[in-house]
Backbone atoms as SQL, in Angstrom:
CREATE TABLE atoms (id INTEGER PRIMARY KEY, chain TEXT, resi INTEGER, resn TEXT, atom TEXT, x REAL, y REAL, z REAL);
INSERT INTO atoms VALUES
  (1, 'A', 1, 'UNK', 'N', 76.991, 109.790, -27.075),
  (2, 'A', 1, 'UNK', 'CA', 76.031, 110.253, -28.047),
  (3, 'A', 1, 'UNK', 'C', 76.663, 110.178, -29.429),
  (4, 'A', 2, 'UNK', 'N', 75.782, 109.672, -30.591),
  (5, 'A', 2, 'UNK', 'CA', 76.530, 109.394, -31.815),
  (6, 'A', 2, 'UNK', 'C', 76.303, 111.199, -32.378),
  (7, 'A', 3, 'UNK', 'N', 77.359, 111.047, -33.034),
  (8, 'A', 3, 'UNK', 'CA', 77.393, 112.443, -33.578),
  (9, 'A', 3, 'UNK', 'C', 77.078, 112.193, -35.155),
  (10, 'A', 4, 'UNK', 'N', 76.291, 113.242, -35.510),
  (11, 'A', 4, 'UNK', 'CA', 75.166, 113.394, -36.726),
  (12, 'A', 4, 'UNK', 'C', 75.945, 114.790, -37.780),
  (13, 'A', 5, 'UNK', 'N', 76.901, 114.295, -38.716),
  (14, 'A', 5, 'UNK', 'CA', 77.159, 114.922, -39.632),
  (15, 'A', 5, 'UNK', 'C', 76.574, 114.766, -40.929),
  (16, 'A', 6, 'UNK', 'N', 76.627, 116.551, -41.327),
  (17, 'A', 6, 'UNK', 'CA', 75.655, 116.517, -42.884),
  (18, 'A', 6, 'UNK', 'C', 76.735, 117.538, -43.127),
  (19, 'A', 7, 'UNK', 'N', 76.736, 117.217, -44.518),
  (20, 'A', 7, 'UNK', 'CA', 77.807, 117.450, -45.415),
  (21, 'A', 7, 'UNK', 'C', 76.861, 118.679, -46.246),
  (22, 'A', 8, 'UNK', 'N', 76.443, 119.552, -45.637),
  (23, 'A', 8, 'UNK', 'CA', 75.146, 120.445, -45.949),
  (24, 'A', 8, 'UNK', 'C', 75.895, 122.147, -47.093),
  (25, 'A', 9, 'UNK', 'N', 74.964, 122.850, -46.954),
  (26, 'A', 9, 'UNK', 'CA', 75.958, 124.316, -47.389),
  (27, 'A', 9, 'UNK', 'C', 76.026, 124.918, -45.996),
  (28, 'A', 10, 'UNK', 'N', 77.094, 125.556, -46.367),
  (29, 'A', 10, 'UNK', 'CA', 77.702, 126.648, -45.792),
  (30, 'A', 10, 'UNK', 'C', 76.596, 128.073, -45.527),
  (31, 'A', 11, 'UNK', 'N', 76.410, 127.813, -44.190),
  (32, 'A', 11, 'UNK', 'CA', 75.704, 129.177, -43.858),
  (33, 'A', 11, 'UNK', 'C', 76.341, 130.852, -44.122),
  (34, 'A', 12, 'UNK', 'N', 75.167, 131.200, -44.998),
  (35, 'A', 12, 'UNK', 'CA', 76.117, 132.452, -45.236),
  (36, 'A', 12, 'UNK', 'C', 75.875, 133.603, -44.508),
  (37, 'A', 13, 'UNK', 'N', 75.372, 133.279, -43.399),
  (38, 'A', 13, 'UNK', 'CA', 75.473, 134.237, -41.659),
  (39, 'A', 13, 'UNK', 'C', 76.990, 134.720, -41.386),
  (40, 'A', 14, 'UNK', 'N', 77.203, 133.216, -41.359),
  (41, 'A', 14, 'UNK', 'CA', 78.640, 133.191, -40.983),
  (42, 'A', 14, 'UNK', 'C', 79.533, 134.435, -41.289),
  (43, 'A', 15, 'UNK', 'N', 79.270, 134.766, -43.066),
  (44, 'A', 15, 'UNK', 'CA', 80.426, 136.057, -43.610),
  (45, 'A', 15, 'UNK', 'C', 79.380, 137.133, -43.539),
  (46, 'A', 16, 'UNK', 'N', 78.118, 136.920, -43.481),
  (47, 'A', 16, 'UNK', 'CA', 77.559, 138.222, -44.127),
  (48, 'A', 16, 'UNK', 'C', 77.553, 139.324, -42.896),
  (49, 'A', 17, 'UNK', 'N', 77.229, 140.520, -43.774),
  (50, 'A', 17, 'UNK', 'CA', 77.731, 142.079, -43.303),
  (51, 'A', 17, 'UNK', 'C', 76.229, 142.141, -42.287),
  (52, 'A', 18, 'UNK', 'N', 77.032, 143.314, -41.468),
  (53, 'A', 18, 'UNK', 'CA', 75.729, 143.485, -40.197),
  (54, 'A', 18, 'UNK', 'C', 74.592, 144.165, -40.847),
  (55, 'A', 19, 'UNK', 'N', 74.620, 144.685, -41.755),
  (56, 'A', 19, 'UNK', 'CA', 72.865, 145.130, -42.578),
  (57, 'A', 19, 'UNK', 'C', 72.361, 143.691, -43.256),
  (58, 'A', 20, 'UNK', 'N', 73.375, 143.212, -43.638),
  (59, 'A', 20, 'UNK', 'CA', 72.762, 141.650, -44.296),
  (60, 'A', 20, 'UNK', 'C', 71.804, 140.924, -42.903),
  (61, 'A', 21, 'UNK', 'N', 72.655, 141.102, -41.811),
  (62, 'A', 21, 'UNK', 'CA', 71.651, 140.316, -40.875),
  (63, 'A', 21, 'UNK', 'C', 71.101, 140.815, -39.930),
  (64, 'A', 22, 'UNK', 'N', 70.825, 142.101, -40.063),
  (65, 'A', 22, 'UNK', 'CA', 69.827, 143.030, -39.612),
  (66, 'A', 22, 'UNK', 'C', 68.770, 142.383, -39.916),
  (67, 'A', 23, 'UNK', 'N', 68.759, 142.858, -41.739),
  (68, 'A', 23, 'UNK', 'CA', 67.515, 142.739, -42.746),
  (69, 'A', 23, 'UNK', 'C', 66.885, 141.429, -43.014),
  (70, 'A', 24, 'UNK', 'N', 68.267, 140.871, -43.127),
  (71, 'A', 24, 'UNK', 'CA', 68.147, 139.251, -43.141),
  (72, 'A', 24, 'UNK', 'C', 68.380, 138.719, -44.605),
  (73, 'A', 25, 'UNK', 'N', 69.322, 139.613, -45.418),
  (74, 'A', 25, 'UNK', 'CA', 69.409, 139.426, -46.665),
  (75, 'A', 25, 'UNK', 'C', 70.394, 138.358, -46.935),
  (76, 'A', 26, 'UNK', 'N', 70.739, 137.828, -46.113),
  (77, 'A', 26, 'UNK', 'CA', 71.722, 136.886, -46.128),
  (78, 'A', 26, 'UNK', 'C', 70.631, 135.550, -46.672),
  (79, 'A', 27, 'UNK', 'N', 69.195, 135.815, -46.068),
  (80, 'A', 27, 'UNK', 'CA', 68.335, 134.520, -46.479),
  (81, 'A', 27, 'UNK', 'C', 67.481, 134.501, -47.688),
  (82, 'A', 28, 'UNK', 'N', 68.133, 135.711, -48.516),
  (83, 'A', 28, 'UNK', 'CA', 67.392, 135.688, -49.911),
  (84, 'A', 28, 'UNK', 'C', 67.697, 134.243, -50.902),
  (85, 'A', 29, 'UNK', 'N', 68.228, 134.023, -51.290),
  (86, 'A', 29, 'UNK', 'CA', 68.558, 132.679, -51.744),
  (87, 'A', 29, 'UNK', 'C', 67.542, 131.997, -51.684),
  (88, 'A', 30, 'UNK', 'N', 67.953, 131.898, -50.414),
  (89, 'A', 30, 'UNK', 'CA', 66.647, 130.524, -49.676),
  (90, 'A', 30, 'UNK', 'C', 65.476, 130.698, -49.843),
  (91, 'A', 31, 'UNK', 'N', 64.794, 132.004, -49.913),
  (92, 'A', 31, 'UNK', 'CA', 63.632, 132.402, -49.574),
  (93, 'A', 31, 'UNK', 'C', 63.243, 132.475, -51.275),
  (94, 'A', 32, 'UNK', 'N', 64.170, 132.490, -52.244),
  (95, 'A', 32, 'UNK', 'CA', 63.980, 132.555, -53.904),
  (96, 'A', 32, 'UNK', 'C', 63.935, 131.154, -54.297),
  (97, 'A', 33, 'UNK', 'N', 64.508, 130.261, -53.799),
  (98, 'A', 33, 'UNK', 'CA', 64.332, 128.780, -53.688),
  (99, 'A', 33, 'UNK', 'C', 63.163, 128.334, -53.311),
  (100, 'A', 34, 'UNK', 'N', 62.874, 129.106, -52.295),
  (101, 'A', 34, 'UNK', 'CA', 61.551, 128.478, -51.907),
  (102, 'A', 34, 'UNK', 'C', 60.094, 128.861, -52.213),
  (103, 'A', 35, 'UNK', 'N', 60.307, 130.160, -53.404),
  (104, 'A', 35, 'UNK', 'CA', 59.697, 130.299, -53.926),
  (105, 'A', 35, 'UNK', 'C', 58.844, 129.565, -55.294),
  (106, 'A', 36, 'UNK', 'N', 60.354, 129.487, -55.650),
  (107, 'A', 36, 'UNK', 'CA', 60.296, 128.159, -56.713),
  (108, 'A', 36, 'UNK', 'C', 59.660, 127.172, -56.645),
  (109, 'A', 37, 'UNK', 'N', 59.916, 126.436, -55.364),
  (110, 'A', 37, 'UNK', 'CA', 59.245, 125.115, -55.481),
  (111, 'A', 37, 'UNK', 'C', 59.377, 124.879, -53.913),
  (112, 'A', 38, 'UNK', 'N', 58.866, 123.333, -53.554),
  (113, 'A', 38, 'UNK', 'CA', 58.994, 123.371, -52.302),
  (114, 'A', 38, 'UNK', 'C', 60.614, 123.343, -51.455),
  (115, 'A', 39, 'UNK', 'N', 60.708, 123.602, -50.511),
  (116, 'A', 39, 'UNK', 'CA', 62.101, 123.645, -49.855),
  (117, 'A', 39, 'UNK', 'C', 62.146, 122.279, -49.335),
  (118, 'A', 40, 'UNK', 'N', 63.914, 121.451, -49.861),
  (119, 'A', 40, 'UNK', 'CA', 63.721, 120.122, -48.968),
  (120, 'A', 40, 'UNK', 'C', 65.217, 120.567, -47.913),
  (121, 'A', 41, 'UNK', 'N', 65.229, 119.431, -47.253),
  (122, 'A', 41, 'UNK', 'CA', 66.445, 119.476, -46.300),
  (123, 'A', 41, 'UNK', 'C', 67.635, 119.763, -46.861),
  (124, 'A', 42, 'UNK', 'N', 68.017, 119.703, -48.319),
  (125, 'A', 42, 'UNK', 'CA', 69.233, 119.516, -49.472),
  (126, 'A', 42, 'UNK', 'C', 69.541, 121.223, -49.099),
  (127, 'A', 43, 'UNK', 'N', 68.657, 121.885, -49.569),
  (128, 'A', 43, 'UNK', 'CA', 68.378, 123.426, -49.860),
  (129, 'A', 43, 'UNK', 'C', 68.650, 123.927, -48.159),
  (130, 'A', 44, 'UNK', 'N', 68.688, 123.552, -46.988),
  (131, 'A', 44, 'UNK', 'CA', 68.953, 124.237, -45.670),
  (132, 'A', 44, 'UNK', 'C', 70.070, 124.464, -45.774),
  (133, 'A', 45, 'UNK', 'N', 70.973, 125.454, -45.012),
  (134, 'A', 45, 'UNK', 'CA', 71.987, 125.898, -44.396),
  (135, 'A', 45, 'UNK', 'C', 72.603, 124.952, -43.387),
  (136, 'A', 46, 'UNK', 'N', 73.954, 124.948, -43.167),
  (137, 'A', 46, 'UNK', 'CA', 73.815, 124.325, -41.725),
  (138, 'A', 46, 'UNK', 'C', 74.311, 125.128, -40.647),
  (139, 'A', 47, 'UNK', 'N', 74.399, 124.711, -39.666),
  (140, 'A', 47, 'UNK', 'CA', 73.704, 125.426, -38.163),
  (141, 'A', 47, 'UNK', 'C', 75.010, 125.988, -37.923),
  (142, 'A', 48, 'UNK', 'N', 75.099, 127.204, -37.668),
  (143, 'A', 48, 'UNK', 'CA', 76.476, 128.125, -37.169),
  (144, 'A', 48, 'UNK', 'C', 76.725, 127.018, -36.231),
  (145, 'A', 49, 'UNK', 'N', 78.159, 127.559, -35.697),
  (146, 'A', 49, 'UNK', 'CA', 78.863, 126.933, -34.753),
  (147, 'A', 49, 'UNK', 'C', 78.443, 127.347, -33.570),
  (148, 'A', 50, 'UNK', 'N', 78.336, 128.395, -33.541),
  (149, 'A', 50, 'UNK', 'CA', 77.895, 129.292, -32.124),
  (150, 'A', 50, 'UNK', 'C', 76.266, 128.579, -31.883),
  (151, 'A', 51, 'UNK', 'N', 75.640, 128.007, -32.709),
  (152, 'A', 51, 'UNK', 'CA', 73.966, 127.578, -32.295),
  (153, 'A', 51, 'UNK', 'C', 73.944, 126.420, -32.411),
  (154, 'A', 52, 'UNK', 'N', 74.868, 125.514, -32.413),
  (155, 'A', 52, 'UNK', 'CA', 74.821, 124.238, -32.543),
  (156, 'A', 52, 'UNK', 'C', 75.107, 124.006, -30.816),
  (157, 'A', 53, 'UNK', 'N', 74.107, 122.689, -30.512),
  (158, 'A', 53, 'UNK', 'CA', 73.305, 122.120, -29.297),
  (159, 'A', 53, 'UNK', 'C', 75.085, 121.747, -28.482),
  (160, 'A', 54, 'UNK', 'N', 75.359, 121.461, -29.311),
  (161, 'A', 54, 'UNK', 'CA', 76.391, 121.156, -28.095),
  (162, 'A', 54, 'UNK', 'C', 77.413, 122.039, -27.188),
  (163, 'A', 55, 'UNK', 'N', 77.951, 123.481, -27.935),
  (164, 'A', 55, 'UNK', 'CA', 78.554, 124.643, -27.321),
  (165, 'A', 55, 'UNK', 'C', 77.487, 125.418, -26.862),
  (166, 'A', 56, 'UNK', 'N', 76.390, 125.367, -27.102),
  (167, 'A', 56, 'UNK', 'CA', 75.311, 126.116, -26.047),
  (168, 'A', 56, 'UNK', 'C', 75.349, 125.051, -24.809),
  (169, 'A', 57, 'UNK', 'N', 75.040, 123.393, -24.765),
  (170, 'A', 57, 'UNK', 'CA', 74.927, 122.843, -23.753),
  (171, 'A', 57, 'UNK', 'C', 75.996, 122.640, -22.870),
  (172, 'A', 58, 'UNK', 'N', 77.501, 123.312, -22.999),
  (173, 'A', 58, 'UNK', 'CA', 78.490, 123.502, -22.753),
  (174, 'A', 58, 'UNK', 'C', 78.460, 124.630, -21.571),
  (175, 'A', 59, 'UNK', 'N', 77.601, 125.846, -22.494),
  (176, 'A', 59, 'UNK', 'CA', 77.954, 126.804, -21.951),
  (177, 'A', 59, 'UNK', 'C', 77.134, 126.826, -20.880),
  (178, 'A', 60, 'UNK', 'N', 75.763, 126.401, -20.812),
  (179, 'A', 60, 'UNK', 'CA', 74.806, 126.051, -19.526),
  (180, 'A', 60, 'UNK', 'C', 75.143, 125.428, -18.748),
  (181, 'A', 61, 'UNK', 'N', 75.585, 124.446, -19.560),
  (182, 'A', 61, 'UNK', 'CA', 76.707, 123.665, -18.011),
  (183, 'A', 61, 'UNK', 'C', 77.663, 124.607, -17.159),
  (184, 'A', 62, 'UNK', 'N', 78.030, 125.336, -18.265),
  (185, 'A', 62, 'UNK', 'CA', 79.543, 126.056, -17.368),
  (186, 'A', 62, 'UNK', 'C', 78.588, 127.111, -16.408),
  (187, 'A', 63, 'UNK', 'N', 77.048, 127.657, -16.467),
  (188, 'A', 63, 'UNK', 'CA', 76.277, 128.863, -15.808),
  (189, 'A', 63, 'UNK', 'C', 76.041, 127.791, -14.602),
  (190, 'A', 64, 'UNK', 'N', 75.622, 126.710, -15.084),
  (191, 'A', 64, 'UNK', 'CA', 74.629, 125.343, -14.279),
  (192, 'A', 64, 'UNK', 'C', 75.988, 125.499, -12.906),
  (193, 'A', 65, 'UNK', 'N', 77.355, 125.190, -13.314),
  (194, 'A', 65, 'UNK', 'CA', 77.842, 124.854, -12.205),
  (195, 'A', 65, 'UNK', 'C', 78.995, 125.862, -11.071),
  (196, 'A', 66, 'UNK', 'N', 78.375, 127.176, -12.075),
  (197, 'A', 66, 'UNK', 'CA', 78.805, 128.541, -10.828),
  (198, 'A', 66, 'UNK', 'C', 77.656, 128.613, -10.085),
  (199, 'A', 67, 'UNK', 'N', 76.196, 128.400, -10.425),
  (200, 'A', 67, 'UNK', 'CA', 75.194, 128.178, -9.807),
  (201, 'A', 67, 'UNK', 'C', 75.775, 127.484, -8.915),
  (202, 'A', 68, 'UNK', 'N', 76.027, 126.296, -8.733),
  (203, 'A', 68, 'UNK', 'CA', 76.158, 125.367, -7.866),
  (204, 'A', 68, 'UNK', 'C', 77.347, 125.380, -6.660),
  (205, 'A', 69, 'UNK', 'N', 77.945, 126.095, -7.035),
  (206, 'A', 69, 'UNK', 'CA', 79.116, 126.961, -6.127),
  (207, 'A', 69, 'UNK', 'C', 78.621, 127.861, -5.410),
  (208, 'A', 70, 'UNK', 'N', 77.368, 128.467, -5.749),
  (209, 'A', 70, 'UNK', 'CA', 77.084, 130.030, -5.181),
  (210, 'A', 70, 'UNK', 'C', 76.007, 129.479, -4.598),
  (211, 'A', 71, 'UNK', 'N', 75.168, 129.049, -4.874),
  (212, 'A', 71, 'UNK', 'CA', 74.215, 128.259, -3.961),
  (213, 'A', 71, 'UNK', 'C', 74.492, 127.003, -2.703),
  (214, 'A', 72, 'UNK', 'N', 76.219, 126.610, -2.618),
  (215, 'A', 72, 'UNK', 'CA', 76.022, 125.884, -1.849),
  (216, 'A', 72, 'UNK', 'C', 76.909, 126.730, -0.759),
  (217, 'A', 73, 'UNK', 'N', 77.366, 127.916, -1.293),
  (218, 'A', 73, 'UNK', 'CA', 78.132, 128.999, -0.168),
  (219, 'A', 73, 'UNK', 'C', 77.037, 129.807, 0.439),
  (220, 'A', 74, 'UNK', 'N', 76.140, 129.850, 0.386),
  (221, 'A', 74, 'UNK', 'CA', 74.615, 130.162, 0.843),
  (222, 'A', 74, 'UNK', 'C', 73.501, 129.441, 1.683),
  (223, 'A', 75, 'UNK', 'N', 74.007, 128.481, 1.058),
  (224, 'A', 75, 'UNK', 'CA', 73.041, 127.565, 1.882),
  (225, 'A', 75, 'UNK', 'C', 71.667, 127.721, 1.231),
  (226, 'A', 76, 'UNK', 'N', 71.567, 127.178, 0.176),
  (227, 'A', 76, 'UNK', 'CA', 70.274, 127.639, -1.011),
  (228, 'A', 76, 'UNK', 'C', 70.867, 126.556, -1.981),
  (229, 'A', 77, 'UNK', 'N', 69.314, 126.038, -2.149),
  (230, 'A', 77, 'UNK', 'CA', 69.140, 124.973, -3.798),
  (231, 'A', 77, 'UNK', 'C', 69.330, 125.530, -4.215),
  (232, 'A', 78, 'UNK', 'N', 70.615, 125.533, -5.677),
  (233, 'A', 78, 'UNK', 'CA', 70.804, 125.671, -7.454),
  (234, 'A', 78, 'UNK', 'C', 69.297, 125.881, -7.697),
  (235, 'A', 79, 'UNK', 'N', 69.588, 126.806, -8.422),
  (236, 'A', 79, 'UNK', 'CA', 68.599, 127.233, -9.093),
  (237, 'A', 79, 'UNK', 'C', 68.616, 127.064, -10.785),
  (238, 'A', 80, 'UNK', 'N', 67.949, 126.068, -11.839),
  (239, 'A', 80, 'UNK', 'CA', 68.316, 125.996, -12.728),
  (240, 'A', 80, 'UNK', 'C', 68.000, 127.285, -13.922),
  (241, 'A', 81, 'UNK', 'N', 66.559, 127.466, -13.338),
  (242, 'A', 81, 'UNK', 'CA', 66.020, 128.617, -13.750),
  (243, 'A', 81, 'UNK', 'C', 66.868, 130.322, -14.259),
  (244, 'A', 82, 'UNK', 'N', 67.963, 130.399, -13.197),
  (245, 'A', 82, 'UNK', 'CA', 68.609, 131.322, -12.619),
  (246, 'A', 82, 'UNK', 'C', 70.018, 130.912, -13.356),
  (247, 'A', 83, 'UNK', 'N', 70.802, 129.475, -13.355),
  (248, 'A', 83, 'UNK', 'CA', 71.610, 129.792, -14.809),
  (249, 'A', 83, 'UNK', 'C', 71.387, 129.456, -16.328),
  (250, 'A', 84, 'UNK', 'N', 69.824, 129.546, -16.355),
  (251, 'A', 84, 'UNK', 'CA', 69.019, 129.624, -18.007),
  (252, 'A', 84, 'UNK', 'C', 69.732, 130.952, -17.912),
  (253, 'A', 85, 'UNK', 'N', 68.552, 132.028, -17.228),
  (254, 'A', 85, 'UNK', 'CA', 69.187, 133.604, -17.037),
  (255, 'A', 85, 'UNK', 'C', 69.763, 134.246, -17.544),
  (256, 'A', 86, 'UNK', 'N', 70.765, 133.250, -16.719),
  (257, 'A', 86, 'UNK', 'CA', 72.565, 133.623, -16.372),
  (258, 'A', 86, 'UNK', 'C', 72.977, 134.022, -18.094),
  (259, 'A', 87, 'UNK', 'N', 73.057, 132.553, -18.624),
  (260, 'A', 87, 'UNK', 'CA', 73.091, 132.237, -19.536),
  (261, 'A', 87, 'UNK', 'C', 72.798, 132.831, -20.918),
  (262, 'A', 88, 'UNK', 'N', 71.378, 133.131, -21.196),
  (263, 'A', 88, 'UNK', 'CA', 70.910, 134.091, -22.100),
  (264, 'A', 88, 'UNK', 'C', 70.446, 135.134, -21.853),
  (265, 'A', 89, 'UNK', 'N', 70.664, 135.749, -21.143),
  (266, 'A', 89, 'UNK', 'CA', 69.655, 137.002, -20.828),
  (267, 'A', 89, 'UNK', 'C', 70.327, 138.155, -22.109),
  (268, 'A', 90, 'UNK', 'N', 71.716, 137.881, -22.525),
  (269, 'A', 90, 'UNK', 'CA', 71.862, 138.975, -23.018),
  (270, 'A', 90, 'UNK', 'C', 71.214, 139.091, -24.836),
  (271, 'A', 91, 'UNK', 'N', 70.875, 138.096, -25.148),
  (272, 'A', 91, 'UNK', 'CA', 70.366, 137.943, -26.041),
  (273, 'A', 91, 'UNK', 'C', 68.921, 137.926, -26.306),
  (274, 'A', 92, 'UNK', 'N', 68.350, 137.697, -25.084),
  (275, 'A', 92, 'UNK', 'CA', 66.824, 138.090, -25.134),
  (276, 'A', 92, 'UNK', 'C', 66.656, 139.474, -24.405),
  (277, 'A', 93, 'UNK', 'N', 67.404, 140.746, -24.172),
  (278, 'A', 93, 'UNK', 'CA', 67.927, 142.033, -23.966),
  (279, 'A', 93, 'UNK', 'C', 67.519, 142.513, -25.326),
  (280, 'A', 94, 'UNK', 'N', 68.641, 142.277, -25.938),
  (281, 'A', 94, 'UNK', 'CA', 68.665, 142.696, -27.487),
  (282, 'A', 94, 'UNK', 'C', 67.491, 142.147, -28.013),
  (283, 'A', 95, 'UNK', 'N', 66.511, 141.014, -28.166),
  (284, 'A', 95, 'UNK', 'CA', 65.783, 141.000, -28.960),
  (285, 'A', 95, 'UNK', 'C', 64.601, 141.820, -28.098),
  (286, 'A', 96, 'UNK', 'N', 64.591, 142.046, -26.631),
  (287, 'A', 96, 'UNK', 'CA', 63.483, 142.552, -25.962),
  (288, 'A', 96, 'UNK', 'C', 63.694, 144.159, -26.884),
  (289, 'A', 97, 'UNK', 'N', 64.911, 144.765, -26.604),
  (290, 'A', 97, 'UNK', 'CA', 64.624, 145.988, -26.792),
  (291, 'A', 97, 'UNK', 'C', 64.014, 146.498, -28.371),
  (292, 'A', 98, 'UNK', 'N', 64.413, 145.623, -29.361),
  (293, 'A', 98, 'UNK', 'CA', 64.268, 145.874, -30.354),
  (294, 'A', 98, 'UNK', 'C', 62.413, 145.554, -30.595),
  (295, 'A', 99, 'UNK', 'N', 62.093, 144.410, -29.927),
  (296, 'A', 99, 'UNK', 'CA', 60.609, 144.362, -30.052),
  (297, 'A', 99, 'UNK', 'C', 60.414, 145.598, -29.131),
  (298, 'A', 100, 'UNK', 'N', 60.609, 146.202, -28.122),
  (299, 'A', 100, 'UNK', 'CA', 60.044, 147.677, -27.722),
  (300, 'A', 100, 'UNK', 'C', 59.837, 148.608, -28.754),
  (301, 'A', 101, 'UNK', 'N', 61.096, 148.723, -29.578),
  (302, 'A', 101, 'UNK', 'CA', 60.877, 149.767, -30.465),
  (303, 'A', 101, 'UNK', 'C', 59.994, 149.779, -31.473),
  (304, 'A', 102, 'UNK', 'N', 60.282, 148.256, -31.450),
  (305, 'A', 102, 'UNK', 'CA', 59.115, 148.045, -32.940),
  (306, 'A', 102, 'UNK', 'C', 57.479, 148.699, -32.680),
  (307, 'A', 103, 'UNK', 'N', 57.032, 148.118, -31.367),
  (308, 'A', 103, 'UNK', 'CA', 55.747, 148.475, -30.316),
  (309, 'A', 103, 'UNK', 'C', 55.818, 149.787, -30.442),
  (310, 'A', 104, 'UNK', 'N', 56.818, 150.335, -29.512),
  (311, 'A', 104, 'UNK', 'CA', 56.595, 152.168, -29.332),
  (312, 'A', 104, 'UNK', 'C', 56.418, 152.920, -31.133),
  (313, 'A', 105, 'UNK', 'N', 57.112, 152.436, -31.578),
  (314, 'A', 105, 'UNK', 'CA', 57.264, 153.214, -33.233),
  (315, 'A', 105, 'UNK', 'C', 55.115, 152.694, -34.105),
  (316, 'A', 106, 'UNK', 'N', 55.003, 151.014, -33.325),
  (317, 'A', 106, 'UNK', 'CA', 53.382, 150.880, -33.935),
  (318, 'A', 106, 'UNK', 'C', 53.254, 151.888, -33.517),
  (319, 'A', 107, 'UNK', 'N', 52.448, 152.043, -31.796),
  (320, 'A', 107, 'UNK', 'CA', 51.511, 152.467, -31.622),
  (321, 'A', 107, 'UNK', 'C', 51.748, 154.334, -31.550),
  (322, 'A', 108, 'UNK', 'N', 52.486, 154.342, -31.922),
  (323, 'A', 108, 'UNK', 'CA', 53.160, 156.085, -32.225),
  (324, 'A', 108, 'UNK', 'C', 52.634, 156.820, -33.257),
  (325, 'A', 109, 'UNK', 'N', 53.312, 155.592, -33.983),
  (326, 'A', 109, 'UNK', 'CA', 52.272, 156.054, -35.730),
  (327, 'A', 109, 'UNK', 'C', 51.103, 155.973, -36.071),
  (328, 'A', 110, 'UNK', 'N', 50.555, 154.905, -35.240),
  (329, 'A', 110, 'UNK', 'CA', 48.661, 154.826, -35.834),
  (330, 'A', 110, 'UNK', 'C', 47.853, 155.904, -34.820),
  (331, 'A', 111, 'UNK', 'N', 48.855, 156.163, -33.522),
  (332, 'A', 111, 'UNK', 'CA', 47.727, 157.410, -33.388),
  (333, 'A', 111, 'UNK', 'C', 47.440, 158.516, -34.065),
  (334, 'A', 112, 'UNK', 'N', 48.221, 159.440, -34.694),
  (335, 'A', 112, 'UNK', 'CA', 47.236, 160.153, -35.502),
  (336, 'A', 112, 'UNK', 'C', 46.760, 159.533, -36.660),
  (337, 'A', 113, 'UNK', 'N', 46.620, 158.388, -37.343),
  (338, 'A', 113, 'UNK', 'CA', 45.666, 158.021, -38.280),
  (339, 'A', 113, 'UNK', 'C', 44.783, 157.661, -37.794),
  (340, 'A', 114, 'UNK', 'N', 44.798, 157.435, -36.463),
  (341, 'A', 114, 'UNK', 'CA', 43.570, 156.744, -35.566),
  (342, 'A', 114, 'UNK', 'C', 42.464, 158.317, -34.997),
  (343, 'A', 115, 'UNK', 'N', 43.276, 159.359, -35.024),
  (344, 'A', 115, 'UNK', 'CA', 42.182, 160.449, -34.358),
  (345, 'A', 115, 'UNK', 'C', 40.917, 161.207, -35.878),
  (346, 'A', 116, 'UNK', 'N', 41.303, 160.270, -36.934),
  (347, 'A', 116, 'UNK', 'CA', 40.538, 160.740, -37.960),
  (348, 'A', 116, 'UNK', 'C', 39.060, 160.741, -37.859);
């Protein structure tokens, strides 16, 4: 596979503080840029290291082939489904729980504006 370098900016995820990327203030810049005028590809960030396609497809591989160890000491098809899972679950955890709260805190608050 040919490999596709851009000589892009520096994502500032990378340094910024955990309220910066709570809030997401790390993407003010961008979002004042793009206020301005339209946003082109020049003006993007480039892709953390940790979210770039190839150390994620690394790491599925590495879930893909304990799957394949544990399923053949069983006597059971790999399941690919099962090292997606494997794989991310802990990150769609954290975003599950936080969309809970967001939900429980809506519908918490509009009931008493709702019994008016």
């Amino acid at each position: 596979m040919d490999k596709f370098e851009k000589d892009g900016k520096t994502n500032p995820a990378a340094t910024a503080s955990f309220l910066s990327k709570i809030f997401f203030c790390w993407l003010n810049p961008l979002f004042s840029v793009g206020y301005k005028r339209s946003l082109e590809e020049d003006d993007m960030y480039d892709v953390l290291p940790e979210d770039r396609s190839q150390s994620l497809g690394q790491e599925l591989q590495r879930h893909w082939e304990q799957n394949i160890q544990k399923s053949s000491k069983n006597m059971q098809p790999p399941s690919l489904s099962r090292a997606i899972i494997c794989c991310y679950w802990k990150s769609y955890a954290v975003l599950g729980f936080f969309t809970l709260v967001e939900v429980s805190l809506t519908h918490t608050l509009t009931l008493p504006c709702s019994e008016k």
